[in-house]
GULOLO-889874 format. One record per atom (N, C-alpha, C): chain; residue in three letters; residue number from 0; x, y, z; atom name. Coordinates in steps of 0.02 Angstrom, whole numbers, plus 50000, padded with zeros to 5 digits. Layout:
REM residues N
{rec 'A', 'ALA', NUM, {X, Y, Z}, 'CA'} ...
REM end
This chain:
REM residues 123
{rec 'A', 'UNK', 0, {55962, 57560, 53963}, 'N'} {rec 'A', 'UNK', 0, {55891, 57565, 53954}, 'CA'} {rec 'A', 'UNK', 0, {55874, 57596, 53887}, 'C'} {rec 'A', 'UNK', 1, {55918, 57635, 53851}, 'N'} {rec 'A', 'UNK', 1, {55889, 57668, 53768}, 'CA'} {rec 'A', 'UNK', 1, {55940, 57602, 53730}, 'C'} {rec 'A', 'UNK', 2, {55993, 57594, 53746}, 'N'} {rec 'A', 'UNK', 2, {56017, 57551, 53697}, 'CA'} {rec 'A', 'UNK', 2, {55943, 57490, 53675}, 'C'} {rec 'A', 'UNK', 3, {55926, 57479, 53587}, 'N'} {rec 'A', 'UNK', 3, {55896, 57423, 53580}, 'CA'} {rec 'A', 'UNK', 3, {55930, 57358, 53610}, 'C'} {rec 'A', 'UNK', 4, {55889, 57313, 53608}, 'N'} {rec 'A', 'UNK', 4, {55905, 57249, 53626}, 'CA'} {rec 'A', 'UNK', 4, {55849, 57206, 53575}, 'C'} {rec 'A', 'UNK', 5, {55894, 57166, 53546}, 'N'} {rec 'A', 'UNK', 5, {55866, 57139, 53487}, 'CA'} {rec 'A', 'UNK', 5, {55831, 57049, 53516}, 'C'} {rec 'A', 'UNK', 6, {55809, 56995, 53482}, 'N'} {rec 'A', 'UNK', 6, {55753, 56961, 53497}, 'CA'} {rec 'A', 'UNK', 6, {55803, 56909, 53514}, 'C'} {rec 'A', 'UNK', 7, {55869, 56898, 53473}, 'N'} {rec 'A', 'UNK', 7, {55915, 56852, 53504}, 'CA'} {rec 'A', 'UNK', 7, {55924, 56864, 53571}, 'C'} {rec 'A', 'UNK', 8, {55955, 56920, 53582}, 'N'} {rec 'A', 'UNK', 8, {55985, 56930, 53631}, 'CA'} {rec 'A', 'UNK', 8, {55931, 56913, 53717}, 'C'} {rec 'A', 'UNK', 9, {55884, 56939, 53694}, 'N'} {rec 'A', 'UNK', 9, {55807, 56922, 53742}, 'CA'} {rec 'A', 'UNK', 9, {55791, 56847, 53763}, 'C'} {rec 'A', 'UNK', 10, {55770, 56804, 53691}, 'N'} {rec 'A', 'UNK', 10, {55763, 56763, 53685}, 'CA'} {rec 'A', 'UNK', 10, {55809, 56713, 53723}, 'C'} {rec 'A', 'UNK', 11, {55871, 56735, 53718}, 'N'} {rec 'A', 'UNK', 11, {55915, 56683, 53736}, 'CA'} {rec 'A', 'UNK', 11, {55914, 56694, 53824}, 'C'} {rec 'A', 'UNK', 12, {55930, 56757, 53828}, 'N'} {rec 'A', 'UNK', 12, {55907, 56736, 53905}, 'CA'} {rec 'A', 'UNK', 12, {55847, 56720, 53939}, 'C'} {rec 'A', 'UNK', 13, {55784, 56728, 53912}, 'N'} {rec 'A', 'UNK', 13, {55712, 56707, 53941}, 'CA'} {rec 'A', 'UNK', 13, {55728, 56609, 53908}, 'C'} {rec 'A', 'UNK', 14, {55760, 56581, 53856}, 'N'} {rec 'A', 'UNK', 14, {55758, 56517, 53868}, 'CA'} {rec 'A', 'UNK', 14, {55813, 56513, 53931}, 'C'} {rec 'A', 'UNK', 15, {55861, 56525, 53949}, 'N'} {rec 'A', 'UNK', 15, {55905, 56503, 53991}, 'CA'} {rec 'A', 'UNK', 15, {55868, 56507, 54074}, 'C'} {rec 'A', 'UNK', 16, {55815, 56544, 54074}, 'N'} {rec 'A', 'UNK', 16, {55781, 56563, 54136}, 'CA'} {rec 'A', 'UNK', 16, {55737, 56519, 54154}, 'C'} {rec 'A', 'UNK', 17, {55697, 56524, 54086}, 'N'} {rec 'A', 'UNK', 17, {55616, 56476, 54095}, 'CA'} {rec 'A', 'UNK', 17, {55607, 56433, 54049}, 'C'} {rec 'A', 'UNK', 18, {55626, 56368, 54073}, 'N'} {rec 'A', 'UNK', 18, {55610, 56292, 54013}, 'CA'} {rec 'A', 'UNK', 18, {55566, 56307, 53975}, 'C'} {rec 'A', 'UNK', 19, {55501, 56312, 53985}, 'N'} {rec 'A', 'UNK', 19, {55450, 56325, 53940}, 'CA'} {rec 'A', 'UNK', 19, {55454, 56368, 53911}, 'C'} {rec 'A', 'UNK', 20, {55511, 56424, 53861}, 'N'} {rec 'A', 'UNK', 20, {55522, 56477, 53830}, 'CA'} {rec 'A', 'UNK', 20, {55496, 56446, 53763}, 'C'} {rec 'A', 'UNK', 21, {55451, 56466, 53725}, 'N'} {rec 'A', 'UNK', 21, {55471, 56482, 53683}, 'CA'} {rec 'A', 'UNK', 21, {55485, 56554, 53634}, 'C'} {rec 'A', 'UNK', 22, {55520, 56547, 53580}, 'N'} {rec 'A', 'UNK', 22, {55537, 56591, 53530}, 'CA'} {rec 'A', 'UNK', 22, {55486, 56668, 53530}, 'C'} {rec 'A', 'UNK', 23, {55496, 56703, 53569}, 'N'} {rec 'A', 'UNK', 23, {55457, 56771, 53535}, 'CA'} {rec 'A', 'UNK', 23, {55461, 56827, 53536}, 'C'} {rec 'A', 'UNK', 24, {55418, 56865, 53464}, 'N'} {rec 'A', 'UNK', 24, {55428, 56918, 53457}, 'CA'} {rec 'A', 'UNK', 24, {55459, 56989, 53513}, 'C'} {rec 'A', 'UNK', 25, {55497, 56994, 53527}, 'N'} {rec 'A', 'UNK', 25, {55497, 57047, 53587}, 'CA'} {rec 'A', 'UNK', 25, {55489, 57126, 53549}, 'C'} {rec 'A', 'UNK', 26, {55503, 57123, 53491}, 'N'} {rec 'A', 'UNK', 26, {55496, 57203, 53484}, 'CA'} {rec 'A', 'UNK', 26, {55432, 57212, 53470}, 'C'} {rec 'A', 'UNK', 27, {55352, 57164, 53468}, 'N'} {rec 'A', 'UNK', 27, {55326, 57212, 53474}, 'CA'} {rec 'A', 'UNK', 27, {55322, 57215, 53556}, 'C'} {rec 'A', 'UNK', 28, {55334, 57180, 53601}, 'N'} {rec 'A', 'UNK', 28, {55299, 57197, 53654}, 'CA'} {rec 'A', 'UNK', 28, {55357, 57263, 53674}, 'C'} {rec 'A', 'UNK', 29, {55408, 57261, 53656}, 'N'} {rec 'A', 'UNK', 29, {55469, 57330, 53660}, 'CA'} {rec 'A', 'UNK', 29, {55414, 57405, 53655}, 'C'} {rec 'A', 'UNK', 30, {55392, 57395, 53593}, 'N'} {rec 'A', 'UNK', 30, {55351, 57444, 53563}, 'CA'} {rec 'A', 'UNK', 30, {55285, 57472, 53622}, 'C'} {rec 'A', 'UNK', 31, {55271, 57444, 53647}, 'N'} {rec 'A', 'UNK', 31, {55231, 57441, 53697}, 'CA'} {rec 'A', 'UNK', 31, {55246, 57454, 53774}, 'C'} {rec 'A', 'UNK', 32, {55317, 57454, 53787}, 'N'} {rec 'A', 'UNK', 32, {55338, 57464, 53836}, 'CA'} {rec 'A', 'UNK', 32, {55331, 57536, 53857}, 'C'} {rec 'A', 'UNK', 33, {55346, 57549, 53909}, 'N'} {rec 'A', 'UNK', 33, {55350, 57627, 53951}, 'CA'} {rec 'A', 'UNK', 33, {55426, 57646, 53935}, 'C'} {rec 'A', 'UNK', 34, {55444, 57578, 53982}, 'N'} {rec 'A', 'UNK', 34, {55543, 57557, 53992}, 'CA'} {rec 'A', 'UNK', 34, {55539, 57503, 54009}, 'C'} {rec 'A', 'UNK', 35, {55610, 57476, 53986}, 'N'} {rec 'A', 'UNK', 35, {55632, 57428, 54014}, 'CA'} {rec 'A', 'UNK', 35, {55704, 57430, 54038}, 'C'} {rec 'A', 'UNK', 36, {55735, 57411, 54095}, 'N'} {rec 'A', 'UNK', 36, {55799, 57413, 54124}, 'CA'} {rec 'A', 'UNK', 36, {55818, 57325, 54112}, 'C'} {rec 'A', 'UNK', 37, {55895, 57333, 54081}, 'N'} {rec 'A', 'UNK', 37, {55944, 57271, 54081}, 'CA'} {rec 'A', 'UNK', 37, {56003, 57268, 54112}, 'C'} {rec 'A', 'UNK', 38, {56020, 57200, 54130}, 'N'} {rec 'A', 'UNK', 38, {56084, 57210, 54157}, 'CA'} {rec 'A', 'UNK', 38, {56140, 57158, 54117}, 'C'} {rec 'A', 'UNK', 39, {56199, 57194, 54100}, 'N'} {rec 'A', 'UNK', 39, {56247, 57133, 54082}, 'CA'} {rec 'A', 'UNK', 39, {56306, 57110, 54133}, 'C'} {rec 'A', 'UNK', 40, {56322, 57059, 54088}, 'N'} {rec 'A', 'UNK', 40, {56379, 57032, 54102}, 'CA'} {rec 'A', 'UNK', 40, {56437, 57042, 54046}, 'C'} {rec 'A', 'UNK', 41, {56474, 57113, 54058}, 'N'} {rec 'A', 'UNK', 41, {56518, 57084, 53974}, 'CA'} {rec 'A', 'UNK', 41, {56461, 57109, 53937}, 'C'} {rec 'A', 'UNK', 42, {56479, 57094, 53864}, 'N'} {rec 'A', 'UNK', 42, {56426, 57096, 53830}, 'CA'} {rec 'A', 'UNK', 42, {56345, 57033, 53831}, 'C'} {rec 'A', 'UNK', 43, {56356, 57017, 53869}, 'N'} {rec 'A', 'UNK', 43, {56285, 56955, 53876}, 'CA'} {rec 'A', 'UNK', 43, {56228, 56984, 53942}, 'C'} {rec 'A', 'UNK', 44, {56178, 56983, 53903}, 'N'} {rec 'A', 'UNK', 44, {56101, 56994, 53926}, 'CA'} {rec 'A', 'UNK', 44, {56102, 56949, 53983}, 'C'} {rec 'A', 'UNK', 45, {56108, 56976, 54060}, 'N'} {rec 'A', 'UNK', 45, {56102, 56926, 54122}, 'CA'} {rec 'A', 'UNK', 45, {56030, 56954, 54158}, 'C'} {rec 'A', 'UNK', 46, {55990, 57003, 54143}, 'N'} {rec 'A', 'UNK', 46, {55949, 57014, 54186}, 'CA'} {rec 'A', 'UNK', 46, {55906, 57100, 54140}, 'C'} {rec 'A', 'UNK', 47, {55829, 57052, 54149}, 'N'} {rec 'A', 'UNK', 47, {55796, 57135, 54104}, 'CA'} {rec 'A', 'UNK', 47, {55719, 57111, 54172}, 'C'} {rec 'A', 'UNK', 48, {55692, 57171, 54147}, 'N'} {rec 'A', 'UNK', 48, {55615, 57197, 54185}, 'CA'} {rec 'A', 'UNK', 48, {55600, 57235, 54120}, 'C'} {rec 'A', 'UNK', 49, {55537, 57243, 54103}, 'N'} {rec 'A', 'UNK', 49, {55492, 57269, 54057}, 'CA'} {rec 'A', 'UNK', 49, {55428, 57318, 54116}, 'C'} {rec 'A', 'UNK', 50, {55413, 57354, 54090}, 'N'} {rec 'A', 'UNK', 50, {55351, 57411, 54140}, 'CA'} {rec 'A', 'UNK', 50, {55326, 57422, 54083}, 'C'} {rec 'A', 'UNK', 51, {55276, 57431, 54063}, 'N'} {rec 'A', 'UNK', 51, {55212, 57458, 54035}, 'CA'} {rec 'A', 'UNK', 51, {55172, 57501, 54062}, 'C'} {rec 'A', 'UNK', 52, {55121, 57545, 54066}, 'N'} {rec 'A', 'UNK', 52, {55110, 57608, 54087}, 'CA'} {rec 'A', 'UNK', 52, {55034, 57620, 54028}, 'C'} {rec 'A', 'UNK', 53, {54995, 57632, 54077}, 'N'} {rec 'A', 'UNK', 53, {54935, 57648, 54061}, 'CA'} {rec 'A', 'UNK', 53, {54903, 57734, 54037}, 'C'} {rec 'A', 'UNK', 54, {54961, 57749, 54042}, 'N'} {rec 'A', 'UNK', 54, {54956, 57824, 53998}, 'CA'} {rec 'A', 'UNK', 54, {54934, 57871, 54023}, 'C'} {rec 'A', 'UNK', 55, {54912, 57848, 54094}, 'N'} {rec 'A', 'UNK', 55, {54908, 57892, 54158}, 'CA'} {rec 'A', 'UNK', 55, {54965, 57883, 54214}, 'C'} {rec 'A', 'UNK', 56, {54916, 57863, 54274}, 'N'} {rec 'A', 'UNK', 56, {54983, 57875, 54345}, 'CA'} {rec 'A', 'UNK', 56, {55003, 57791, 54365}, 'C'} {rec 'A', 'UNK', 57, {54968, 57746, 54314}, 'N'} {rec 'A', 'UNK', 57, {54970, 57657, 54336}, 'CA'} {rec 'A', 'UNK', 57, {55037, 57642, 54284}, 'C'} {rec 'A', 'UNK', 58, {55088, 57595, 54317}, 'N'} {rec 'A', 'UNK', 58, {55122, 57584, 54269}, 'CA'} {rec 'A', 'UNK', 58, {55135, 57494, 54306}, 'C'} {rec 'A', 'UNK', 59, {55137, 57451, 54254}, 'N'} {rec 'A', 'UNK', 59, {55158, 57356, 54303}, 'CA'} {rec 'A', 'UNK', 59, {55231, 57344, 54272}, 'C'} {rec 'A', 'UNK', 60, {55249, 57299, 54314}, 'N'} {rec 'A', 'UNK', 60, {55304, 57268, 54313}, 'CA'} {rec 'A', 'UNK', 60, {55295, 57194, 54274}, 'C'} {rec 'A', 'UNK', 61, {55307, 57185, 54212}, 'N'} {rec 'A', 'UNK', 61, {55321, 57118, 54191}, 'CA'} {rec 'A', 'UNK', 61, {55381, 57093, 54172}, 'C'} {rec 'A', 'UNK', 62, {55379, 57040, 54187}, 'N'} {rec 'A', 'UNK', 62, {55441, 56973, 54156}, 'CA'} {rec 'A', 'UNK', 62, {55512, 56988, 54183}, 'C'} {rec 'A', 'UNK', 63, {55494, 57003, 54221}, 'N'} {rec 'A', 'UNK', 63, {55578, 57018, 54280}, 'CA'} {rec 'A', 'UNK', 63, {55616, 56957, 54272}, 'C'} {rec 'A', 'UNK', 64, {55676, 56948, 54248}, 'N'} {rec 'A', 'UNK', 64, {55696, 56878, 54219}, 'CA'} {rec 'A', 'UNK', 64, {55767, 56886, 54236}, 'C'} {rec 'A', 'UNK', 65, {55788, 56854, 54275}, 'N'} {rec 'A', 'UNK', 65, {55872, 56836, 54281}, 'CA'} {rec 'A', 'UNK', 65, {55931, 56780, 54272}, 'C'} {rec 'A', 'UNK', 66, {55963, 56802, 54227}, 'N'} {rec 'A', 'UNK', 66, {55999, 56717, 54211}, 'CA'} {rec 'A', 'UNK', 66, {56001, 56666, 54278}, 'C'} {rec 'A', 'UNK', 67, {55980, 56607, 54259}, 'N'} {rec 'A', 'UNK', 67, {56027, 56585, 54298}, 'CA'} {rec 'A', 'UNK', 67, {56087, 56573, 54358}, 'C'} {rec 'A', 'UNK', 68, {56134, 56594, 54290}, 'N'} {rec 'A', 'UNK', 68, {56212, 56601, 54337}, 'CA'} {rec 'A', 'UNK', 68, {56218, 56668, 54387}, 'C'} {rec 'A', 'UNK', 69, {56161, 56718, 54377}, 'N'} {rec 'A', 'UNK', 69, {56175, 56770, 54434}, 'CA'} {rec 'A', 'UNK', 69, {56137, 56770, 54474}, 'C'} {rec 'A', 'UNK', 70, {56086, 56732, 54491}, 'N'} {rec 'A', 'UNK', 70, {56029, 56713, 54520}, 'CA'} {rec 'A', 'UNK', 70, {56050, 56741, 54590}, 'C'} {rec 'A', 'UNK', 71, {56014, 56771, 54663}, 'N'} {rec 'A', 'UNK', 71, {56035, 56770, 54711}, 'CA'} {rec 'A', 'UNK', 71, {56099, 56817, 54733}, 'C'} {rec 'A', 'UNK', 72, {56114, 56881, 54684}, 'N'} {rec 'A', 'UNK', 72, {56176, 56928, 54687}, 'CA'} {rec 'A', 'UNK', 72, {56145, 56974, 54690}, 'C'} {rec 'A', 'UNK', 73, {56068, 56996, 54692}, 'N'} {rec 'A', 'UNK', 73, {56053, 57058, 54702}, 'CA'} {rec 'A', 'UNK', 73, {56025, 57075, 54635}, 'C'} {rec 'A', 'UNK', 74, {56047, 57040, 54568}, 'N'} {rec 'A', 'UNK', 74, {56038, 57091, 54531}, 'CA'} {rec 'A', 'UNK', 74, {55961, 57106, 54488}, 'C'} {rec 'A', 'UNK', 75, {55916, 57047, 54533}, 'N'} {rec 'A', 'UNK', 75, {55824, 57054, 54498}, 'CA'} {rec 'A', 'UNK', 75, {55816, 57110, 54543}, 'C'} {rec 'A', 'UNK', 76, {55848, 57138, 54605}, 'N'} {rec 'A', 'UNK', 76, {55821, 57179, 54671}, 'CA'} {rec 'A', 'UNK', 76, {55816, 57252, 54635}, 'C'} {rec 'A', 'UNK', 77, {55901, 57249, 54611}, 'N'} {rec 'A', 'UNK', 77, {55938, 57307, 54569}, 'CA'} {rec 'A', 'UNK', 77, {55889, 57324, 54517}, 'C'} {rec 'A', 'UNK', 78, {55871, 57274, 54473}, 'N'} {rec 'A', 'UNK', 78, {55832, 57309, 54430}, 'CA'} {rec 'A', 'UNK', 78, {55751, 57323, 54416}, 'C'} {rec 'A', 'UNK', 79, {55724, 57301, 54460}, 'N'} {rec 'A', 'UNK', 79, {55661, 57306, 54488}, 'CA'} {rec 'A', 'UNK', 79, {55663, 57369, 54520}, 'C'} {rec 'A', 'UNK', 80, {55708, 57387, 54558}, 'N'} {rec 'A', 'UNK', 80, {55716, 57445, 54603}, 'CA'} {rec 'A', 'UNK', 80, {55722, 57497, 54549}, 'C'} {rec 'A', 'UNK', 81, {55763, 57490, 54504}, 'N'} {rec 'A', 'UNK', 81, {55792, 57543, 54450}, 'CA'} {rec 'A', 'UNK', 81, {55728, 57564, 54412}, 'C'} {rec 'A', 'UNK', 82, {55708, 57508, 54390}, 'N'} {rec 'A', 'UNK', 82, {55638, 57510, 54344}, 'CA'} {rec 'A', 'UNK', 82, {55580, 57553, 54370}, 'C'} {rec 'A', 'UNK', 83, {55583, 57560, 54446}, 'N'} {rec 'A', 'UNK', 83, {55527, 57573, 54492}, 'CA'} {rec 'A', 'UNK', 83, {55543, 57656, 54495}, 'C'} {rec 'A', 'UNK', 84, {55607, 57691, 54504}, 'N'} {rec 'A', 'UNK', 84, {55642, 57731, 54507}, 'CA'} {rec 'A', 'UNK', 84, {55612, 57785, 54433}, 'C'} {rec 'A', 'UNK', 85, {55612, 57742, 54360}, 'N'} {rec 'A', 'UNK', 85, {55622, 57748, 54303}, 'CA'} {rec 'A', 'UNK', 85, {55569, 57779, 54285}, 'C'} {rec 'A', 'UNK', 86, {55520, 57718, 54300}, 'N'} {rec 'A', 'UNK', 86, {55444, 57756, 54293}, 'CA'} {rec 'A', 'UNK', 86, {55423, 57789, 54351}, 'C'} {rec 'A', 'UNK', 87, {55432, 57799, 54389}, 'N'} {rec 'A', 'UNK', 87, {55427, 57880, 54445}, 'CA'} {rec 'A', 'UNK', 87, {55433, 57946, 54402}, 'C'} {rec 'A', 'UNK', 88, {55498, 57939, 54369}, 'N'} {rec 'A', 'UNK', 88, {55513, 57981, 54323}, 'CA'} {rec 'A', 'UNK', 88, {55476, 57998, 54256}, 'C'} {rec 'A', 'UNK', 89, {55461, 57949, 54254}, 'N'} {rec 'A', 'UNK', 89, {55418, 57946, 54201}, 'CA'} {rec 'A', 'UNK', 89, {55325, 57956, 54190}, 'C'} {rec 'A', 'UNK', 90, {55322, 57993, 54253}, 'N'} {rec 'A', 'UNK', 90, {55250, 58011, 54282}, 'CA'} {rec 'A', 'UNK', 90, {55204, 57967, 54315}, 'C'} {rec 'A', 'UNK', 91, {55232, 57871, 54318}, 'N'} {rec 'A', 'UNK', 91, {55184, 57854, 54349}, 'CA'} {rec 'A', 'UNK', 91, {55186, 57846, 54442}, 'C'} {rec 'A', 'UNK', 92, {55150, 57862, 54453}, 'N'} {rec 'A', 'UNK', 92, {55132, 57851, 54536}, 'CA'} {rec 'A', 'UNK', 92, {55118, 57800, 54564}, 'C'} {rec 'A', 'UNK', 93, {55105, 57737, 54517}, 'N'} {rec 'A', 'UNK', 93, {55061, 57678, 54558}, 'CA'} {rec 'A', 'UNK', 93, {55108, 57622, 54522}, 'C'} {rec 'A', 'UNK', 94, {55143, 57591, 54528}, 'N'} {rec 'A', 'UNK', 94, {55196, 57524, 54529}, 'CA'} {rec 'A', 'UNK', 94, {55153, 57456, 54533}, 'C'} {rec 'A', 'UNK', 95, {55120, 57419, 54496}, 'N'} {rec 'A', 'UNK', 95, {55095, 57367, 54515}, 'CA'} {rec 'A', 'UNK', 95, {55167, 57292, 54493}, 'C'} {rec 'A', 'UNK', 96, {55114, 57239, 54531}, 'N'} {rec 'A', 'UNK', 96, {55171, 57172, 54508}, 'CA'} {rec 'A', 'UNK', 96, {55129, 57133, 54532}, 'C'} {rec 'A', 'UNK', 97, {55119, 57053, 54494}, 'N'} {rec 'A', 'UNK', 97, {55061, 57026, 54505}, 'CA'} {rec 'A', 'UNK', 97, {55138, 56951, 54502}, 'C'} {rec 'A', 'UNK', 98, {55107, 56906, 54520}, 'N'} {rec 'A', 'UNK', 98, {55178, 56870, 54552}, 'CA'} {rec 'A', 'UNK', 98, {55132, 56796, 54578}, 'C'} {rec 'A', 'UNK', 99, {55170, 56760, 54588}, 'N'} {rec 'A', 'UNK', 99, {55170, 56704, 54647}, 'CA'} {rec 'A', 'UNK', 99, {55199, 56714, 54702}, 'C'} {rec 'A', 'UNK', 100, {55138, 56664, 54754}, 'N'} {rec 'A', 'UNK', 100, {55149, 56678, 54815}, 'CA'} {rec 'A', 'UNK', 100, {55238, 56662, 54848}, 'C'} {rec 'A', 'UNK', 101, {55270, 56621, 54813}, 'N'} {rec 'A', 'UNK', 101, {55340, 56614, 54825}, 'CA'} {rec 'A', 'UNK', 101, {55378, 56670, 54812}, 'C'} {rec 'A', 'UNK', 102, {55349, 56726, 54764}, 'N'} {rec 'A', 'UNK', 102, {55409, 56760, 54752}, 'CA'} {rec 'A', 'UNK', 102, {55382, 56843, 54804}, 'C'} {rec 'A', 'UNK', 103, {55340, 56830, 54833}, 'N'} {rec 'A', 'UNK', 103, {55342, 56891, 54872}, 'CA'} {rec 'A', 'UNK', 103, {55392, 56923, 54942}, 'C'} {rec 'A', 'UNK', 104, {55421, 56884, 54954}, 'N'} {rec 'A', 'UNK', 104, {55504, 56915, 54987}, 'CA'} {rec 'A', 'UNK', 104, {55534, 56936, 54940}, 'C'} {rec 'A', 'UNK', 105, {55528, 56931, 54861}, 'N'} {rec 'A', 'UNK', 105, {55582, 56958, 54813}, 'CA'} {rec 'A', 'UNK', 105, {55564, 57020, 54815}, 'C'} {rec 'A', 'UNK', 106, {55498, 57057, 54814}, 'N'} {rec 'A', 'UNK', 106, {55452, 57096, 54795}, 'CA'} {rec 'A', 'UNK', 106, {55464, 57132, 54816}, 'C'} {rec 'A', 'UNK', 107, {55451, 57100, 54902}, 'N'} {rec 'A', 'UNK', 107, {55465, 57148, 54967}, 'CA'} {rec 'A', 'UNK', 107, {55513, 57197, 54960}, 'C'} {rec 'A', 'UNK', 108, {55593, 57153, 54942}, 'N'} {rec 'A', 'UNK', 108, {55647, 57200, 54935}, 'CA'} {rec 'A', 'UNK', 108, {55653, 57238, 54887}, 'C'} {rec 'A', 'UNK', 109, {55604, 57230, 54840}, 'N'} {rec 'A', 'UNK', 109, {55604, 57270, 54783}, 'CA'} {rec 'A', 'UNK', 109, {55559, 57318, 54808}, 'C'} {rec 'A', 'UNK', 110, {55528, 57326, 54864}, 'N'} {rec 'A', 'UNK', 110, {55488, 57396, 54897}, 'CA'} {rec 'A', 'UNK', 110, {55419, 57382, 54893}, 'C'} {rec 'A', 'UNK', 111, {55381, 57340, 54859}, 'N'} {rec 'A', 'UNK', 111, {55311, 57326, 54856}, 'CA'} {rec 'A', 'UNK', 111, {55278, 57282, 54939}, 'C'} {rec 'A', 'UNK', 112, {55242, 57306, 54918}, 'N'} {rec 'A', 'UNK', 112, {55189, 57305, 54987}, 'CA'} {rec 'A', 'UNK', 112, {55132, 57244, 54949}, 'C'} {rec 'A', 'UNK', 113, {55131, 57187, 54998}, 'N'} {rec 'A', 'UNK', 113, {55071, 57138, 54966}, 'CA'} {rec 'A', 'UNK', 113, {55010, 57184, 54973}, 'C'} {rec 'A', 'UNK', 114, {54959, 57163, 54946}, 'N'} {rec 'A', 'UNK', 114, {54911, 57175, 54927}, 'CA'} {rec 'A', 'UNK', 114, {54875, 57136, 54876}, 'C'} {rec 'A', 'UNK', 115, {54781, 57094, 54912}, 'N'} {rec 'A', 'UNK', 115, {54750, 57080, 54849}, 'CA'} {rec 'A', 'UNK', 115, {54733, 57103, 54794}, 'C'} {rec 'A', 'UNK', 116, {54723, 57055, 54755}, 'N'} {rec 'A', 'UNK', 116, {54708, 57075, 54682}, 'CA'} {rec 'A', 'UNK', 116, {54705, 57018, 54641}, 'C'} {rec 'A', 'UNK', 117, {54647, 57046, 54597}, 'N'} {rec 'A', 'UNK', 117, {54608, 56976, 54560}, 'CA'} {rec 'A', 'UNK', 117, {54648, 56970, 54517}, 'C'} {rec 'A', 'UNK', 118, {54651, 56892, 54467}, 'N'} {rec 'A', 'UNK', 118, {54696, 56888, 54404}, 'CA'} {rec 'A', 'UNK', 118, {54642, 56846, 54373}, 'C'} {rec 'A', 'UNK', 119, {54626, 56854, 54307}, 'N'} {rec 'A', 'UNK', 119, {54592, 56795, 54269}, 'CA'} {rec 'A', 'UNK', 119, {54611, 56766, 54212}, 'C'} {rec 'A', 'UNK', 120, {54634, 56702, 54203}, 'N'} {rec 'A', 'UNK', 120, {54658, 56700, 54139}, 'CA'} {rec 'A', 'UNK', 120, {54610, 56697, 54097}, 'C'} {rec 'A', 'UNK', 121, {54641, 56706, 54015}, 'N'} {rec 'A', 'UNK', 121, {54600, 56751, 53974}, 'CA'} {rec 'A', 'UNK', 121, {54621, 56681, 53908}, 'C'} {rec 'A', 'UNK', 122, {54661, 56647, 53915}, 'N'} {rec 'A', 'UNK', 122, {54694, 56608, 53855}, 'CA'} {rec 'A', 'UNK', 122, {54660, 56530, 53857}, 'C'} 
REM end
């Protein structure tokens, strides 16, 4: 979680995850982060979560992303859980995650409780 992780290294696993990747900047959104937890394989980027944190007790969960090849081993659970753990520590109290309706058994085991909530796109 302090080691940097540079835009290759990111990049290459968010294309290997999600077809529609393209190319981007991650350090600034790094810069912006609370924390982020990764997981390897070896030296190769198999699995990151990003949290952001509102500078009070709200902190969200974005871009939970797992290669591929480890898909289904536990290890989005592992680090969602870790991440959730991270910012506890890190003063926030309130864990959000905004998701599709398919991925809420992932969620579940990651400890989140459904709950509504509006989304609007903005782009």
């Amino acid at each position: 979680m302090s080691e940097p992780l540079g835009d290759g290294e990111l990049n290459a696993l968010f294309a290997a995850s999600w077809p529609q990747h393209g190319h981007t900047d991650f350090a600034a959104r790094l810069r912006r982060s609370l924390l982020w937890v990764a997981a390897f394989r070896g030296d190769e980027l198999v699995g990151w979560v990003n949290v952001v944190g509102d500078g009070g007790v709200h902190a969200f969960v974005l871009d939970t992303t797992v290669h591929p090849s480890v898909r289904r081993q536990g290890v989005g659970v592992r680090l969602v859980r870790r991440a959730a753990d991270e910012a506890g520590r890190a003063g926030a109290r309130w864990l959000h995650v905004d998701h599709g309706e398919h991925l809420t058994g992932f969620y579940e085991r990651c400890g989140f409780a459904p709950t509504a909530a509006g989304l609007r796109w903005l782009g």
